[in-house]
N, C-alpha and C positions, 0 to 999 in steps of 0.2 A: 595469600593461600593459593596454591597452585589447585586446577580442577583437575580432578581423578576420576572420579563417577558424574555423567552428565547425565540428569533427567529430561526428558524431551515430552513436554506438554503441549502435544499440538500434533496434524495428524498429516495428512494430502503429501503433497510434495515438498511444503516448507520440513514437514519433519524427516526426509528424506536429506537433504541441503543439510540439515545438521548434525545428522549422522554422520554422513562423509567428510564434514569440514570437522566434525570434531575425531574422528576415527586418522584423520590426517595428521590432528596434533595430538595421535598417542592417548586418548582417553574416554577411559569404557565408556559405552552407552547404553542409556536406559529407555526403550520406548511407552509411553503411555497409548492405552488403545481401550477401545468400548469396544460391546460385546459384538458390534457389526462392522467392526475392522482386525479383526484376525488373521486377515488374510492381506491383510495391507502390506506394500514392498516394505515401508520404515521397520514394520515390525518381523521381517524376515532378514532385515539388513541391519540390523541394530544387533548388539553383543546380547544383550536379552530387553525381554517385554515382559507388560504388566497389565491386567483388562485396572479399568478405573473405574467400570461402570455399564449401564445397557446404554443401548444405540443413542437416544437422543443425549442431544449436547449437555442441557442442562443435569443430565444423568453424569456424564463425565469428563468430558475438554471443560464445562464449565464448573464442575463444581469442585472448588476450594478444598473442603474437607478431605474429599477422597483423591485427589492428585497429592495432595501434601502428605497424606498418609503413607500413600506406596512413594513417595521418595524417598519419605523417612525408611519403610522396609528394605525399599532394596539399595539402601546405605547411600545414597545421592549427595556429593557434593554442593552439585548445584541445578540450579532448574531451567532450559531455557523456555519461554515462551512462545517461540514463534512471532508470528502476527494472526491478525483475530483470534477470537476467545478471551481468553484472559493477558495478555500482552500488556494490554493497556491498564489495567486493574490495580491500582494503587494498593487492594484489598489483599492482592495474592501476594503481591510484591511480602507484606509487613508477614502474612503466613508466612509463606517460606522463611523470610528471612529470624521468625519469630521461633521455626522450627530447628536453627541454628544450620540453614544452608543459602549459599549466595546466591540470588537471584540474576539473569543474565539480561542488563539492560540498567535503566536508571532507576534511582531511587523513586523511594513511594513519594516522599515529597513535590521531586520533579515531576513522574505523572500526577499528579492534584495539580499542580501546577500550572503546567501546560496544557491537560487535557480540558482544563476548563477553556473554552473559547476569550473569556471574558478577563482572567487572569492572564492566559497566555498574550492577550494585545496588550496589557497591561506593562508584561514585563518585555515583550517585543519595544514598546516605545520607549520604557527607560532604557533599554538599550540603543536607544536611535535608529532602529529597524523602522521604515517608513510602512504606517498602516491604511486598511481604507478608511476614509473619513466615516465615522458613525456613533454609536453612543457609548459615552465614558464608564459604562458600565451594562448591568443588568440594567432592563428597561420594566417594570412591574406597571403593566396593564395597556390597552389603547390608547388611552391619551396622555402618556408618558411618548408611548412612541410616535404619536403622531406630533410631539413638541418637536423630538430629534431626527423626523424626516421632513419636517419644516427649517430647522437650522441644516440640514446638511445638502436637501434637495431630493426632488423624484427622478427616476423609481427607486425603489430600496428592496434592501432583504433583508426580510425577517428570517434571524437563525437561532436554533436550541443552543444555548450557553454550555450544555453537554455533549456529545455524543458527536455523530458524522454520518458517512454513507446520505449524505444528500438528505436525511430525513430531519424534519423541524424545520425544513426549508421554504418561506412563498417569497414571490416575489411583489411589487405592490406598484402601481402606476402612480396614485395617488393618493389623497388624503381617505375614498371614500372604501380603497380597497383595503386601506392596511388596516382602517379600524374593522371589514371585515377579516381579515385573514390572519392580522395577531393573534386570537383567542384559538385557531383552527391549532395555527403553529404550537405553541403553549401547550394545547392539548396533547397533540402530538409527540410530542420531545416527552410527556410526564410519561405517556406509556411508552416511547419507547428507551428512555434512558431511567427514569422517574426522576426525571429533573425537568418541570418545566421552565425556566429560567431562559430568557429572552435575549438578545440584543440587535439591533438595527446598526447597516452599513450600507453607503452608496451602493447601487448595483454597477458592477464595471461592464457595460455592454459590448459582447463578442470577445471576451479576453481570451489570454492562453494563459494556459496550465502551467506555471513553471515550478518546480520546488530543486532543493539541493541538500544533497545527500552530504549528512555530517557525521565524525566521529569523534568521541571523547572520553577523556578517563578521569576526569572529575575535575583536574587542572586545566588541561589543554583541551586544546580545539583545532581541528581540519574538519576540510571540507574535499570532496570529492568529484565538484562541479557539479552541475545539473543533468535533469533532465526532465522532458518536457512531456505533459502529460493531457493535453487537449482534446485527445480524439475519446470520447467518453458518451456510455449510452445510461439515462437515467442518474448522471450524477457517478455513475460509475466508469472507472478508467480502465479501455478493450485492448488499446493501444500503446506503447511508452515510447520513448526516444532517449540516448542521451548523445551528444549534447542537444540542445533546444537551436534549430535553426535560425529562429527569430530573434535573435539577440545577438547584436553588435558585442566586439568586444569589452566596451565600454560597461557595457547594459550588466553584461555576464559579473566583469570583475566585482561592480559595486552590488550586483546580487548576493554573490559569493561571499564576499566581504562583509555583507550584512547578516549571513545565518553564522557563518564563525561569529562575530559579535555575540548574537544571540546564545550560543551554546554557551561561550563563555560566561557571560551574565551569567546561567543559571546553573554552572560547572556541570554538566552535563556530560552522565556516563556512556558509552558502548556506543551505538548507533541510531542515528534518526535524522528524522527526514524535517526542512523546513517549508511549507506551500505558499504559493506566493499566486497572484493574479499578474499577468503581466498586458498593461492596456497599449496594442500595437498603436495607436493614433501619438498617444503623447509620449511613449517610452517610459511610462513607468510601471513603477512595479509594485506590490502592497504585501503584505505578509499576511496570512491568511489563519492560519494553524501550523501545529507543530507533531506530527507524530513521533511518538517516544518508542518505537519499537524497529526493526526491520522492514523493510516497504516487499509487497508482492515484484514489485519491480527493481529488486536492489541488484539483480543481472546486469541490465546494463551499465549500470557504473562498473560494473567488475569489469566487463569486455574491455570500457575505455580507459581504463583505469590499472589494469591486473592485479586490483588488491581485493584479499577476498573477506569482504567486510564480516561472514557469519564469524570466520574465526579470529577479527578482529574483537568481535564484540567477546566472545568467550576469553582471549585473554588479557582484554581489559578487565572484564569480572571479576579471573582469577589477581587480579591483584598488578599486573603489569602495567608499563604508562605506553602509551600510542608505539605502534613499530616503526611510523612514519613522520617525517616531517613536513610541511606544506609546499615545499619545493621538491619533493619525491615522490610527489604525486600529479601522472602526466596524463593527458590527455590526449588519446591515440584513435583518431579515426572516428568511427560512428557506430551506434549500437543500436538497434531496434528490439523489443518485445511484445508480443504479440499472446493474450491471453485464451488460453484453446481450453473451452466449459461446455459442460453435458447438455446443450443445448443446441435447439434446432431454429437456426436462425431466418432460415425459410418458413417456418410456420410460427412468427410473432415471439420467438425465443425460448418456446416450451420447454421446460427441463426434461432430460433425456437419459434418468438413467437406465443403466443396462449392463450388459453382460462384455466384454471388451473379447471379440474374437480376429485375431489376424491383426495384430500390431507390428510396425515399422517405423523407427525411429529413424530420422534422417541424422545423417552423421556428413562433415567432411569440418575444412578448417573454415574457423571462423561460425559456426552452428553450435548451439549449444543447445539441449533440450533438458526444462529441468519437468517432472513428472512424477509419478506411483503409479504408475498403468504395468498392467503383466498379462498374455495372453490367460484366456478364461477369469480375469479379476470382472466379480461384480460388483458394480461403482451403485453403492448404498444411497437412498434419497434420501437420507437425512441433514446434508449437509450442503453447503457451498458447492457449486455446479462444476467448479475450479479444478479441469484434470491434470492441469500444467501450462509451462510457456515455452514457447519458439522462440529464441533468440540469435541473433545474427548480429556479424561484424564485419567491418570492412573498411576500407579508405575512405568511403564519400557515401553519404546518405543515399544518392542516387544507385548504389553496389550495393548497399545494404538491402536495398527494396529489392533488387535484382535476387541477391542470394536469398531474401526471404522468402518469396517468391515459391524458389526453386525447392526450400526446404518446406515449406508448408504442400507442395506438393508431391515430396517423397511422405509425406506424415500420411501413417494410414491406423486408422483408432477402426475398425471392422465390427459391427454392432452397437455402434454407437452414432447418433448424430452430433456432432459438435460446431464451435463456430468458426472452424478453417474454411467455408465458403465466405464469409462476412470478413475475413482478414485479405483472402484472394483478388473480392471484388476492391477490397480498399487498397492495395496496393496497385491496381489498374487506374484507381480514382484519379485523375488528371489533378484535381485539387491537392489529394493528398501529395502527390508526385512534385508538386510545385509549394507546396510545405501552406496551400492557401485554405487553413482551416481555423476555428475556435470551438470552445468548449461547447456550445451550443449548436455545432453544424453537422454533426452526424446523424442527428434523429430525424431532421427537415428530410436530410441526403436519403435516409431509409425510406422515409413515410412517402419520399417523392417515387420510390419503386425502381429506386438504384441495386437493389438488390432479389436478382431472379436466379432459377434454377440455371439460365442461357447464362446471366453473366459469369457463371462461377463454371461454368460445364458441368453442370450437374453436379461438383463434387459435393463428395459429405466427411 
């Protein structure tokens, strides 16, 4: 069934991304919007709009009822998600599709699936996907888990069986900490997923970020190469790369080769992402999660790649098999993004929203800015600090730092602080520049007072 009318559940700049790529392939758009984004670009740039609801989330991006309602009214094809909110939601998937419109992304099955941390390793190792060493399952209580950081060794993490974004996360030195810090975890994961359900894994110490970006249409499987996601504040990722420096040819193919695997195993539709730990010492690598949705960072695969995955995923939905095949898909030079949030990264990261007066968007080749900023838009607190990303391309990591550089310094957001001084300072960072960082090295680099009004020249 070819898509005609595309409902767009989701707000910021992703719903902007899919307006355009779906406006490209010929097919009307519907934007969903709460009573405190009216004034949003998506919903000035879309064919029409729809309010779902008042300002907070769980008023509208989040609730099932009234998004599936107004797809249904204004005659909707199909729905896509975005990434966060409902994305991930197995629940919305079965509405929509219960509503008699195609969902854009994989089935409800697959997210249960995958989304569970515990199933998803499960079905990682029947595929041969090497994982980190930890426990065969849910772990149910403290001395369950301290059985299976006895067989596998200290330290370990303890992780929510549901959910992400770093929470349900400790980490545990020994026996006397994880029988503290189990119960903390568990608690945590129950409010914030209402799953507390557990499992324990070697901790990989100072790894990098690596994941790879895959597509599918329920048969087949490609992969889009990596990219690399290390430089991270809180568990969250500031910075992206594609490709990942750190990896040997070697290192890459049988990465690669390992998340096609996996997609395959679970025929896995549209777009998604596979995350992996990769340990610089011994070259290996472990499969970590699987997001079942679009990545904030799916830019750079487009840069190195020129395939442009939103509208891959939309006409796989509608019913088509891959546009590409795995040798048509090339790897050209180097990509960086860079994530610019209403926040003030000189004052401990405060959120900043505000009124956007005197905007400047850098442009030239190889710059790409994706965003919903407008002069006089006022960027509402209710939501993700997330104004947009900077993206740069180029021949050589080293030029890509250069043009990024160059473009975060034409970037002017006027009334707003954001964190283009924290992206400036890290592109000066002699570490960053020499590719010598992990997951765990930007917050020491903060906290050490690498970051002042003099290194950045004052900007904001």
């Amino acid at each position: 069934m070819a898509i005609r009318r595309l409902f767009i559940a989701n707000r910021g700049e992703i719903a902007v991304r899919i307006v355009r790529a779906a406006r490209a392939l010929g097919i009307h758009t519907i934007q969903a919007h709460s009573e405190a984004d009216t004034e949003m670009l998506a919903v000035r740039e879309a064919d029409e709009a729809i309010c779902v609801g008042k300002a907070s989330a769980a008023d509208s991006y989040l609730n099932i009822p009234a998004l599936v309602e107004a797809a249904r009214k204004t005659e909707a094809d199909a729905v896509h998600p975005g990434y966060g909110f409902l994305s991930e939601s197995a629940a919305f998937v079965r509405a929509v599709e219960e509503a008699g419109m195609i969902f854009v992304g994989p089935s409800a099955d697959t997210i249960d699936r995958m989304g569970d941390k515990v199933a998803a390793r499960e079905a990682a190792e029947a595929a041969g996907v090497p994982v980190v060493p930890g426990s065969d399952g849910r772990v149910e209580g403290a001395a369950a888990a301290v059985e299976v950081a006895t067989r596998i060794g200290y330290p370990v993490m303890v992780k929510a069986a549901a959910g992400g974004g770093g929470r349900g996360i400790r980490v545990a030195q020994d026996e006397a900490e994880l029988r503290k810090l189990a119960p903390q975890a568990a608690q945590e994961a129950e409010a914030a997923f209402g799953d507390g359900g557990l499992y324990i894994e070697r901790a990989i110490l100072s790894p990098r970020h690596i994941e790879v970006q895959i597509l599918g249409d329920g048969t087949d499987a490609v992969h889009c190469w990596e990219r690399e996601c290390s430089l991270q504040r809180r568990r969250q990722k500031v910075w992206e790369e594609a490709g990942a420096a750190c990896l040997d040819e070697a290192a890459r193919a049988e990465l690669c080769r390992s998340a096609v695997a996996l997609a395959k195993a679970v025929q896995y539709r549209g777009a998604g992402t596979l995350e992996y730990l990769y340990d610089q010492k011994t070259k290996e690598f472990f499969f970590i999660e699987m997001n079942t949705r679009i990545q904030v960072e799916h830019p750079v695969t487009e840069m190195i790649t020129g395939i442009d995955l939103v509208a891959e995923m939309i006409r796989v939905a509608g019913g088509e098999k891959l546009s590409v095949t795995q040798d048509q898909i090339p790897r050209n030079g180097h990509a960086i993004e860079v994530r610019i949030n209403a926040e003030d990264p000189l004052n401990n990261f405060m959120p900043f929203p505000g009124k956007v007066d005197g905007l400047t968007i850098p442009e030239g080749e190889g710059v790409r800015v994706d965003h919903f900023l407008s002069d006089g838009y006022q960027i509402p607190p209710f939501y993700d600090s997330l104004l947009g990303k900077v993206i740069v391309h180029a021949k050589t990591r080293d030029a890509a730092i250069d043009k990024l550089k160059q473009a975060l310094e034409a970037l002017k957001v006027g009334g707003v602080r954001t964190t283009v001084p924290l992206h400036l300072a890290l592109a000066d960072a002699p570490e960053v520049r020499a590719g010598d960082f992990h997951t765990q090295w930007l917050e020491p680099w903060l906290a050490a007072g690498n970051l002042t009004a003099d290194s950045t020249g004052g900007t904001q």
